[in-house]
C-alpha positions as CSV (number, residue, x, y, z in Angstrom):
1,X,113.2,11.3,-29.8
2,X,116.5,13.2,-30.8
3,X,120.1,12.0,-29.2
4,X,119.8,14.9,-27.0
5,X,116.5,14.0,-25.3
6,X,117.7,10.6,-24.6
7,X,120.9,11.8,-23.5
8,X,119.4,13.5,-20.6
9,X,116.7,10.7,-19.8
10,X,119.6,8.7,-19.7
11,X,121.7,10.9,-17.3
12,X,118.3,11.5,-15.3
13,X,118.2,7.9,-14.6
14,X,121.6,7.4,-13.8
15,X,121.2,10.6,-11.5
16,X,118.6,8.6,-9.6
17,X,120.5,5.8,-9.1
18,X,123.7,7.4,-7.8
19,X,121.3,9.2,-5.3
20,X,119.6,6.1,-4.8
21,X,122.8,4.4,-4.0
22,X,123.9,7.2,-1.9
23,X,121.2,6.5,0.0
24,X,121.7,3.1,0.3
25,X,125.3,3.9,1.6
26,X,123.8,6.1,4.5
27,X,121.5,3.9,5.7
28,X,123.9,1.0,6.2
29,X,126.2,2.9,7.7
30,X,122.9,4.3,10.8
31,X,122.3,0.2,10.5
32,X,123.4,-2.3,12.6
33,X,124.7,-4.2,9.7
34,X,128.6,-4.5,9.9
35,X,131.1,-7.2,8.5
36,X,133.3,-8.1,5.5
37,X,130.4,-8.9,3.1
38,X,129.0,-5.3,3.9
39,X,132.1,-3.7,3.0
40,X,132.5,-5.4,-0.2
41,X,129.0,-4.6,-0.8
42,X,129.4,-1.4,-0.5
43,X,132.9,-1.1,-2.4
44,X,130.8,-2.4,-5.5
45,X,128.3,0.3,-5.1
46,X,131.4,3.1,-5.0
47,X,132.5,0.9,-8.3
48,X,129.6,1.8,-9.7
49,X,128.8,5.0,-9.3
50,X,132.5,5.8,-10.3
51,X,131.6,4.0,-13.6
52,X,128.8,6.1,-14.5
53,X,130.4,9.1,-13.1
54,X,133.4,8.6,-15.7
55,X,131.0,7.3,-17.9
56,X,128.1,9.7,-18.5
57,X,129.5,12.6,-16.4
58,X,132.9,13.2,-17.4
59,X,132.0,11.8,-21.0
60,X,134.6,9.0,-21.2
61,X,131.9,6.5,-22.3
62,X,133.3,7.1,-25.7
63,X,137.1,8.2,-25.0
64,X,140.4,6.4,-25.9
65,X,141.0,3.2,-23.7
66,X,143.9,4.3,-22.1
67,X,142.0,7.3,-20.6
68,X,138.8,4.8,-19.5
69,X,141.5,2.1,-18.1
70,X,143.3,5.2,-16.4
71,X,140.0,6.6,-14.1
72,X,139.0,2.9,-13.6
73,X,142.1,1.9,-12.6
74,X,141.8,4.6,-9.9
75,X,138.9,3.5,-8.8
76,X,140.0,-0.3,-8.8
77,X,143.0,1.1,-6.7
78,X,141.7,2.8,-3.9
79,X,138.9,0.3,-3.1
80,X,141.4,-2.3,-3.2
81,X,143.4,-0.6,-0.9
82,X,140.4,0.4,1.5
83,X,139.5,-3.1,1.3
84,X,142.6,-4.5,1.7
85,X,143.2,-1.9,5.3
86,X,139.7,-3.0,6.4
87,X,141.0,-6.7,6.0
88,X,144.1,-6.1,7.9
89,X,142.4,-4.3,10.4
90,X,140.6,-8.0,11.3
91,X,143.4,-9.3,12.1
């Protein structure tokens, strides 16, 4: 198998998963599930389909660190501030 081929077996899988995980996302939110732990539950998910999307998508698996700390940064950022809102929101 050439790099191409598993290139896109690899970007197929991780296609899935994002859907998967989108899914995932939707049907928690229709649930009756609620509370802190499902919040951070589902800020890990959003980590981790930001990964792989900066990753594999946008092709900054192999990049310079600065530009991988940069969009990860990002995404550390705004789900610390949505989970930081949410937390002051309980109070």
């Amino acid at each position: 198998m050439n790099n191409q081929t598993q290139l896109n077996r690899r970007l197929t899988w991780i296609w899935l998963a994002l859907m998967a995980f989108t899914i995932l996302t939707y049907a928690v939110s229709k649930s009756e599930y609620s509370g802190t732990r499902v919040v951070v539950l589902l800020l890990v998910t959003v980590f981790i389909k930001g990964h792989w999307i900066i990753a594999d998508f946008m092709e900054l698996r192999h990049a310079g660190l600065l530009w991988r700390v940069l969009a990860h940064g990002w995404i550390i950022l705004v789900s610390g501030g949505i989970l930081a809102a949410y937390m002051m929101g309980l109070k």
